[in-house]
C-alpha positions in Angstrom: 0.0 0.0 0.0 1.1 3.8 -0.9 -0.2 6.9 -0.4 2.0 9.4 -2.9 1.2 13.2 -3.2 3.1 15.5 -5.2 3.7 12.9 -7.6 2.5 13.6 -11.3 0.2 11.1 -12.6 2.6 9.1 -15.0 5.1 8.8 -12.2 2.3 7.7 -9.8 1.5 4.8 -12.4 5.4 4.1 -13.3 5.2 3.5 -9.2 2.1 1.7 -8.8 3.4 -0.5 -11.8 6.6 -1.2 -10.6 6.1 -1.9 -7.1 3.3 -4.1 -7.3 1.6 -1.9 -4.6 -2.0 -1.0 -4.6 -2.6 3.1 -3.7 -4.7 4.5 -0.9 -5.4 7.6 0.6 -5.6 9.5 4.0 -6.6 9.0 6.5 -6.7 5.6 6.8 -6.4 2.9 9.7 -3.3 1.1 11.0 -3.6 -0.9 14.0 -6.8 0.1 14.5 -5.9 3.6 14.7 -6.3 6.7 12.3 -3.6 7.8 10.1 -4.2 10.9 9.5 -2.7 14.8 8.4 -4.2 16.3 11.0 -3.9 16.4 15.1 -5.9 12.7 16.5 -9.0 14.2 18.3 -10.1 12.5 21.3 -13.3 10.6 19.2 -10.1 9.4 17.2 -8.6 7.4 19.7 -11.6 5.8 21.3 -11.3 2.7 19.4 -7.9 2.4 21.3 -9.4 2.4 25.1 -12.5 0.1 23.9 -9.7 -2.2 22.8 -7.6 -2.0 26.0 -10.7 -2.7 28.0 -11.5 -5.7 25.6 -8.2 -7.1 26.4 -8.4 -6.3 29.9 -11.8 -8.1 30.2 -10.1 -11.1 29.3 -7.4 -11.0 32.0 -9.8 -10.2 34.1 -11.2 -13.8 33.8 -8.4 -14.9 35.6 -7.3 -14.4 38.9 -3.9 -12.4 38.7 -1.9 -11.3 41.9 -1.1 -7.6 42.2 2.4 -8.8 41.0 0.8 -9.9 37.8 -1.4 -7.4 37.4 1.5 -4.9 37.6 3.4 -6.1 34.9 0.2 -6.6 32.3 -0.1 -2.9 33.4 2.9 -1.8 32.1 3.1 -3.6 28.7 0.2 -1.7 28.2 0.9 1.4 29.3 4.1 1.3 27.5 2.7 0.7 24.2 1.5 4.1 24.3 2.7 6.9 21.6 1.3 10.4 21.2 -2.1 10.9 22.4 -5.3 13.3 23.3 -4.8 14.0 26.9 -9.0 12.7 27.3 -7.5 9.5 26.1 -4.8 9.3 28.2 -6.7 9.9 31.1 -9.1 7.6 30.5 -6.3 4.7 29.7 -4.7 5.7 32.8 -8.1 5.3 35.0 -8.5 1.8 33.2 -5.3 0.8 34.0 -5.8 1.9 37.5 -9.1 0.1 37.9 -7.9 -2.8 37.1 -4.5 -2.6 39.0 -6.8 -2.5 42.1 -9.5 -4.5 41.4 -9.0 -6.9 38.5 -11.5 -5.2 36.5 -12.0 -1.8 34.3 -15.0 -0.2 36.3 -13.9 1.8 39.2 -15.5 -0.4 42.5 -12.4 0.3 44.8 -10.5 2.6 46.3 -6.9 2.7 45.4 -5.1 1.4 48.4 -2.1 4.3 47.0 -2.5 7.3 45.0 -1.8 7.2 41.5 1.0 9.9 41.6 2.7 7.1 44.2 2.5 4.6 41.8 3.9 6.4 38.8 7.2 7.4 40.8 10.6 5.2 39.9 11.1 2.1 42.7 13.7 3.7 44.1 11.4 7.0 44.8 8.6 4.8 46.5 6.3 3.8 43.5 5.8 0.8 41.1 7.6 2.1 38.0 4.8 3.1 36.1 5.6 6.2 33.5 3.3 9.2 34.2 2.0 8.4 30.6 0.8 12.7 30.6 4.9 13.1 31.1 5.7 10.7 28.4 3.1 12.6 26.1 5.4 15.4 26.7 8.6 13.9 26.4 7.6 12.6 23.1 6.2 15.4 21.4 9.2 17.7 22.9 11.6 15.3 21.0 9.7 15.6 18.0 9.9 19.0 17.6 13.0 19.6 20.0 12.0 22.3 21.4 14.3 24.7 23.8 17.2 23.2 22.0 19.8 25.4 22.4 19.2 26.0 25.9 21.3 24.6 28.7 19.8 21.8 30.9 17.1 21.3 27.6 15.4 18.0 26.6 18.2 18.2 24.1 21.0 17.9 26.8 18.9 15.0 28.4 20.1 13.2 25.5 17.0 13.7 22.6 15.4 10.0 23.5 11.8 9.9 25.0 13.5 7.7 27.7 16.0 10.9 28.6 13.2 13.8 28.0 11.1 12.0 30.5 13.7 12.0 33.1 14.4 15.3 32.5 10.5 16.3 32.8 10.3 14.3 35.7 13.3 16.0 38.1 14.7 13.7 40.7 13.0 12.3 44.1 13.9 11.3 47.3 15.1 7.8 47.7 13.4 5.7 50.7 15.4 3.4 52.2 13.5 0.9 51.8 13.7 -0.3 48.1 16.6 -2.3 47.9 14.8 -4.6 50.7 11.2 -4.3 49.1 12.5 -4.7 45.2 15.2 -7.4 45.9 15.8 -10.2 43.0 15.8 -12.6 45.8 11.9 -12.1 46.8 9.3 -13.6 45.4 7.5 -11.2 43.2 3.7 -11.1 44.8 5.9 -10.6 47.9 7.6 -7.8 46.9 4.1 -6.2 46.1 3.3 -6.9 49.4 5.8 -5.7 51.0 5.8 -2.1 49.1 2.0 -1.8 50.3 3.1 -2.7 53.4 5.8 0.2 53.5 3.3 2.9 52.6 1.1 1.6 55.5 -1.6 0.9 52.4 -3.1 -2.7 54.3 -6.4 -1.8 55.0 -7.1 -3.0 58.9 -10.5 -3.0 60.7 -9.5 0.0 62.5 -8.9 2.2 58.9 -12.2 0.5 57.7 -14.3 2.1 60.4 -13.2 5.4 59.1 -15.1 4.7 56.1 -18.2 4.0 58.4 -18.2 0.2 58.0 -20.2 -1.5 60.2 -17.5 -4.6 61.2 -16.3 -6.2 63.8 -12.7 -4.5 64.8 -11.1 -7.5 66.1 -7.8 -9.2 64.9 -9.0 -12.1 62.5 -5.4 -14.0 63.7 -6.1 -13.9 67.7 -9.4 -12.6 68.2 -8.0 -10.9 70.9 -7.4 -6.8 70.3 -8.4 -4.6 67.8 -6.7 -4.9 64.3 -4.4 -2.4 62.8 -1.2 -2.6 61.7 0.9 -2.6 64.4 -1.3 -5.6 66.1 -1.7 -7.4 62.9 2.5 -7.7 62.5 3.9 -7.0 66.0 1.6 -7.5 68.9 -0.5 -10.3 67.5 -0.2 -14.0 69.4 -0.4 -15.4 65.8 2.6 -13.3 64.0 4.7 -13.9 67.0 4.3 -17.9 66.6 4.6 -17.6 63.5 8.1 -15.8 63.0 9.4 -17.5 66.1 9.0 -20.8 64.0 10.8 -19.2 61.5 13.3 -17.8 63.3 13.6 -21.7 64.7 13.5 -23.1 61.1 16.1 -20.7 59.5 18.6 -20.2 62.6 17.9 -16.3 61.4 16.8 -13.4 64.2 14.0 -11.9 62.9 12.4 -9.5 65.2 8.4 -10.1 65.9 8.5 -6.2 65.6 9.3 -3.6 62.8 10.3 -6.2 60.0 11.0 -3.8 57.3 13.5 -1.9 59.4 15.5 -4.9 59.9 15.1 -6.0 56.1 16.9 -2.7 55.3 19.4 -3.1 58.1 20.5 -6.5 57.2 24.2 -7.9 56.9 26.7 -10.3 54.7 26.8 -10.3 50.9 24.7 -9.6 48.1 23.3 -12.9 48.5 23.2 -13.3 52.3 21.2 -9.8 52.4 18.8 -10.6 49.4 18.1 -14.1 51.0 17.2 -12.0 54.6 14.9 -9.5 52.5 12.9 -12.3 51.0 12.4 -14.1 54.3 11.2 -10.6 55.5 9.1 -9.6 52.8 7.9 -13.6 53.2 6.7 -12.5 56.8 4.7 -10.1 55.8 3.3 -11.8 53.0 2.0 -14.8 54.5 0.8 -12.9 58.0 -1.3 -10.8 55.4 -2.2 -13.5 53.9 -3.3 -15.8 56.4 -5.7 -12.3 57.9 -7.3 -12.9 55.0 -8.0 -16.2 54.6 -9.7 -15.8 58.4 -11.6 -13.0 56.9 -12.9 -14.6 54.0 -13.0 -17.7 54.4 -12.8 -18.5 58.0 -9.5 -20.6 57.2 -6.0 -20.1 59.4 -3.1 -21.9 58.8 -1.2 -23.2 62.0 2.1 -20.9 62.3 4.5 -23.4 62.2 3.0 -24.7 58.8 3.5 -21.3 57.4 6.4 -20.8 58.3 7.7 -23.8 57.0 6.1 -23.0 53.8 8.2 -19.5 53.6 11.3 -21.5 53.8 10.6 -23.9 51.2 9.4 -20.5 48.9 13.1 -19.7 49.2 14.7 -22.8 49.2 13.2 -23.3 46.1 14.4 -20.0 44.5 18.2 -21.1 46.3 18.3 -24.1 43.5 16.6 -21.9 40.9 19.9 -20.1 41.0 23.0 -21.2 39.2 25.6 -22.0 42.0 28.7 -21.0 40.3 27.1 -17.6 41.1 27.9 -18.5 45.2 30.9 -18.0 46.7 32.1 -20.5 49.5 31.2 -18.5 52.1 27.4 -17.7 50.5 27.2 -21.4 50.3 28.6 -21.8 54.0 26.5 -19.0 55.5 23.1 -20.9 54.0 23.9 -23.8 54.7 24.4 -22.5 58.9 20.7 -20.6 58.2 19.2 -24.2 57.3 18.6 -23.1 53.5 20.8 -26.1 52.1 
């Protein structure tokens, strides 16, 4: 297919003749989108969300962790190219809906603001682009605007990649991340554990606030109020449950303020990484286990889940090539009962 203008009528043929190609004209459709002379409007580009929602109906037949969800977030969202800022917004709130609440119609409330989400990892958020950012970036390379101006897109190398870090400035960095984000931890863990950090679990005591009628007990012990602190520190359940693992794994994990010591942790790459995910394991499966009382009025015996963390990271252990161990990596896992 061609679309020639400018071009005589007996060089258009010559063309058409020689290449074997059929000629069309604009606008036209590719992709499902409009090719077009003019600037996309936002009736343009509606085709484009009712196809994202299409394809998000269909994951949202199955039942995807936040981890999963995350990442089918981001393969869409970075798909994206220059857009109406309507459309953008309306992708974004798709993409949000569904991050939350496995489906495309808003029926939750985010557990953390957008703006949150779409900082770097390192800066406390999920690594989602601010996709109203990227618009920028990419039209500002296009036409390179500013160019000759110190500290311009242009310096920040003339990529969409580079434009957008410019756009976006630098954050603070929370301590945190290397812990939460850690190679070493399972992945639905690691979403866990970064809700956990911005104190995002909803407990009975935060659901009251929304007028709730609910019973404000722990669902472990039955024996206090729930919030956070109860749920991971002063609760008979978590207690029995890390002390089994602290039994199992010959490791000292505190039965209070688990992220601090996942940050604080010791030894090599490997030793620290192999710490993080028993910590971010913790708070997994104490989470978990809540809700499995809540919703299905089922609770796992401590020591069975904390045997059950261990095996989660032996498994990863002999996942990993073990030419990438030293002696002493090996030495030190097989003291904390890993090997």
């Amino acid at each position: 297919m061609l679309i020639l203008g400018g071009v005589p009528e007996e060089t258009k043929q010559d063309i058409l003749k020689i290449s074997g190609f059929s000629e069309r004209s604009l606008p036209f459709k590719y992709l499902g989108m409009p090719i077009q002379t003019t600037r996309l409007k936002k009736q343009d580009s509606e085709c484009l969300v009712e196809n994202i929602c299409a394809r998000i109906h269909s994951y949202g037949a199955r039942k995807f962790s936040y981890a999963g969800r995350l990442v089918l977030v981001k393969a869409v969202l970075s798909s994206m190219f220059v857009l109406p800022k309507g459309i953008i917004a309306k992708i974004e709130a798709v993409c949000r809906n569904f991050l939350w609440d496995n489906s495309t119609d808003y029926r939750r409330v985010p557990l953390v603001a957008w703006t949150t989400v779409c900082k770097p990892k390192e800066e406390g958020g999920l690594g989602i682009k601010d996709q109203e950012l990227c618009n920028q970036a990419m039209v500002g390379r296009l036409v390179n605007w500013v160019a000759e101006k110190r500290n311009s897109i242009r310096h920040a190398g003339n990529t969409p990649t580079g434009c957008y870090e410019w756009l976006k400035g630098a954050g603070t960095i929370v301590q945190w991340f290397r812990a939460v984000w850690n190679d070493w931890v399972v992945p639905k863990h690691q979403f866990m554990g970064w809700l956990y950090a911005h104190g995002a679990l909803r407990t009975n005591d935060e659901l009251l606030m929304y007028g709730l009628d609910i019973d404000v007990n722990c669902y472990l012990c039955g024996q206090a109020a729930e919030c956070m602190d109860h749920v991971f520190f002063g609760c008979r359940y978590s207690k029995q449950m890390i002390n089994w693992l602290n039994q199992l794994t010959a490791l000292i994990l505190p039965d209070q303020h688990i992220l601090e010591w996942c940050v604080d942790r010791q030894g090599s790459k490997l030793q620290k990484g192999v710490q993080a995910a028993v910590g971010m394991g913790a708070i997994y499966h104490i989470w978990h286990q809540r809700n499995c009382s809540k919703n299905d009025c089922v609770l796992m015996v401590p020591k069975r889940v904390a045997e059950q963390i261990v095996a989660e990271i032996r498994l990863r252990i002999r996942r990993r090539d073990e030419n990438e161990m030293t002696i002493g990596d090996r030495d030190w896992l097989k003291n904390m009962k890993f090997l």
